[in-house]
C-alpha positions as a Markdown table, in Angstrom:
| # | Residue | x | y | z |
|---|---|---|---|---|
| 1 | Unk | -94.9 | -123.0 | 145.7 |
| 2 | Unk | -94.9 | -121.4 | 142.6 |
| 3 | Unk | -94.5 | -122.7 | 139.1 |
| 4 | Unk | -92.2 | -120.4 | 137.1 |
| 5 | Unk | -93.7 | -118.9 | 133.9 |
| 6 | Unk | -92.5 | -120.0 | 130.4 |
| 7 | Unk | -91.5 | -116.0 | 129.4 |
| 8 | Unk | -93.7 | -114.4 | 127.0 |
| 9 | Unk | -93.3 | -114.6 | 123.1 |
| 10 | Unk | -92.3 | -111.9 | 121.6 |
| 11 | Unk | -94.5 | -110.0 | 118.7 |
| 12 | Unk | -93.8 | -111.7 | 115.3 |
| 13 | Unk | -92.1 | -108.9 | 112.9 |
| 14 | Unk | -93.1 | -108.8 | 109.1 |
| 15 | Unk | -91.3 | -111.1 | 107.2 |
| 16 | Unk | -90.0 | -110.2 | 103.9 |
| 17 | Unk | -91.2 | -111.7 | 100.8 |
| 18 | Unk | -88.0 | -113.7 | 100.4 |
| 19 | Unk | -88.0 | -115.1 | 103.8 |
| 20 | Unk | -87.8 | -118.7 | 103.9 |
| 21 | Unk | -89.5 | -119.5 | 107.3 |
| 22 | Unk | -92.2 | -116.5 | 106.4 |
| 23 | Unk | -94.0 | -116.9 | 109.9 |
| 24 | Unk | -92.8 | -113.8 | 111.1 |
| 25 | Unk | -90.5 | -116.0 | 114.2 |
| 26 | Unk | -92.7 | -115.6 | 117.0 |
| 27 | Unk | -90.5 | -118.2 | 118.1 |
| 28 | Unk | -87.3 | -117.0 | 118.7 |
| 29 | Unk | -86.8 | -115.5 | 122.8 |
| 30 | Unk | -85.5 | -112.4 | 121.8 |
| 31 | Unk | -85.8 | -109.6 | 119.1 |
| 32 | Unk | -82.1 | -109.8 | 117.7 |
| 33 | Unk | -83.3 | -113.5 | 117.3 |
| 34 | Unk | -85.9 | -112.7 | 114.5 |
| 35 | Unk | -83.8 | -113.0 | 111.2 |
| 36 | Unk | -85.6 | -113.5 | 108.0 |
| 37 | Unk | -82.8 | -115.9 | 105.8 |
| 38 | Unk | -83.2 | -116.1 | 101.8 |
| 39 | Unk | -82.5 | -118.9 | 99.7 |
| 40 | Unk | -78.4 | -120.0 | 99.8 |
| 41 | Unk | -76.5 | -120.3 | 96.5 |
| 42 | Unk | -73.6 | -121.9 | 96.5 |
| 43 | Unk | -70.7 | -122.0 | 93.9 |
| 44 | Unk | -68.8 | -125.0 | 94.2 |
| 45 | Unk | -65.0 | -125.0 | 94.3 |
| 46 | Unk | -63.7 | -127.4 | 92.0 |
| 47 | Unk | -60.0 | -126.9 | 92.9 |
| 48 | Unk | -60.4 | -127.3 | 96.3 |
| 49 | Unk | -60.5 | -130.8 | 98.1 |
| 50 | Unk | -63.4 | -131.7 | 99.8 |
| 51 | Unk | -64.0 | -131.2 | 103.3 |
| 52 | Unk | -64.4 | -134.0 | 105.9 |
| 53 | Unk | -67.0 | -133.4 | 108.2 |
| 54 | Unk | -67.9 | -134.6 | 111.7 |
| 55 | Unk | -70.7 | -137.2 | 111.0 |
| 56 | Unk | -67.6 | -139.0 | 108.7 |
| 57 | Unk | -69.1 | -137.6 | 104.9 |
| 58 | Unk | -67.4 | -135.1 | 102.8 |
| 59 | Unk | -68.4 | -132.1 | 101.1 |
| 60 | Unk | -67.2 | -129.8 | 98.3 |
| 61 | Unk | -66.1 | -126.7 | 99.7 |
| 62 | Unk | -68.5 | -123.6 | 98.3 |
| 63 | Unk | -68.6 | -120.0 | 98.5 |
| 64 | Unk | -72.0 | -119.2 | 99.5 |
| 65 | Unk | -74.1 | -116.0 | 99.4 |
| 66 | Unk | -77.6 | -115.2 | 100.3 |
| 67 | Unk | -80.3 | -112.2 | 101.3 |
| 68 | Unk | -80.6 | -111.7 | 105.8 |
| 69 | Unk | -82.4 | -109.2 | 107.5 |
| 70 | Unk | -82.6 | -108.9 | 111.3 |
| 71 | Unk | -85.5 | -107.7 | 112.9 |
| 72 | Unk | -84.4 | -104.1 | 113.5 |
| 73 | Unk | -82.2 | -103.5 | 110.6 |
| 74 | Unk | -83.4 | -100.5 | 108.2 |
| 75 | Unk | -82.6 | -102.7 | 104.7 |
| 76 | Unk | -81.5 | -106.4 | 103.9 |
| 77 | Unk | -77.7 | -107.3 | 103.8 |
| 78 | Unk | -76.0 | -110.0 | 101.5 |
| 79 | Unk | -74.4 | -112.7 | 103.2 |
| 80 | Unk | -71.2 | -113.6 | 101.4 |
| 81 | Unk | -69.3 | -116.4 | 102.7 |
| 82 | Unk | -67.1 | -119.5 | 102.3 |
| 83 | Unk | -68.6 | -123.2 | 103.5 |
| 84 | Unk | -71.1 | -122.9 | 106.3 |
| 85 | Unk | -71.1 | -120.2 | 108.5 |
| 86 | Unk | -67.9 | -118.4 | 108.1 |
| 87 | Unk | -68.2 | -115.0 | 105.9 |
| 88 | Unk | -69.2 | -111.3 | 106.2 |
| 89 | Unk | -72.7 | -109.7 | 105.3 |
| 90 | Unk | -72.5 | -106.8 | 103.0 |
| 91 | Unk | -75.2 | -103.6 | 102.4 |
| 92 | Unk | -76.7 | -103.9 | 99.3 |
| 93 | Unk | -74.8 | -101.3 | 97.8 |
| 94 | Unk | -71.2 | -103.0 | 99.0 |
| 95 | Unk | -72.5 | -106.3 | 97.8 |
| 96 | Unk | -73.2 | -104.7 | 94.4 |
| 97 | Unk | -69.6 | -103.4 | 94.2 |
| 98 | Unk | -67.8 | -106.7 | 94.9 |
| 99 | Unk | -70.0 | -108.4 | 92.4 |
| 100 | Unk | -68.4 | -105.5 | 89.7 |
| 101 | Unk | -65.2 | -106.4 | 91.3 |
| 102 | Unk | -65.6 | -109.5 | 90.7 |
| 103 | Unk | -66.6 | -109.1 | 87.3 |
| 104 | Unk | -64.0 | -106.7 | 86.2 |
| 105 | Unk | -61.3 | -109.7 | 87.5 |
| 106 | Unk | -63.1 | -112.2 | 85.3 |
| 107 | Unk | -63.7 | -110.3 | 82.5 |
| 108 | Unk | -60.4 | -108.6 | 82.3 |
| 109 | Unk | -60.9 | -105.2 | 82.5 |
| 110 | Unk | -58.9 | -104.3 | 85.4 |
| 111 | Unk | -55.7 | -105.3 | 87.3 |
């Protein structure tokens, strides 16, 4: 009788220098498993009411953006979404245009 094999780790990729875990995820169990994650910021809603979560706490909805990069992508995408989890992540280039977006609302300069 045979004992099955744990299955082989896969090769660690290079992390980049804003990865929080750094340590290349020789962990995960496949390559579309190896993301490298940047620091969250969050910008709390004010005028929204707080969320109740499972464990019985609340929390202040946020919008929430941060740098990703999975293992086999050619550049690092901005993750810009809204409380944990849900959102879209943006190339670099797209993020940068939404920020001026963004800007051009708050500052007035467009319609």
């Amino acid at each position: 009788m045979s004992i099955a094999s744990a299955s082989p780790a896969i090769e660690p990729i290079t992390c980049q220098p804003w990865c929080q875990n750094g340590d290349g995820h020789p962990d995960e169990k496949m390559r579309e498993d190896q993301w490298c994650l940047g620091v969250e910021h969050r910008v709390h809603l004010s005028t929204e009411p707080t969320e109740l979560l499972s464990d019985e706490s609340t929390e202040q909805q946020h919008l929430t953006t941060y740098l990703l990069r999975q293992a086999n992508d050619t550049a690092p995408r901005v993750f810009i979404g809204h409380g944990k989890g849900s959102g879209k992540s943006a190339t670099l280039e797209e993020a940068r245009r939404f920020a001026l977006e963004i800007l051009a609302r708050v500052d007035g300069h467009a319609v």
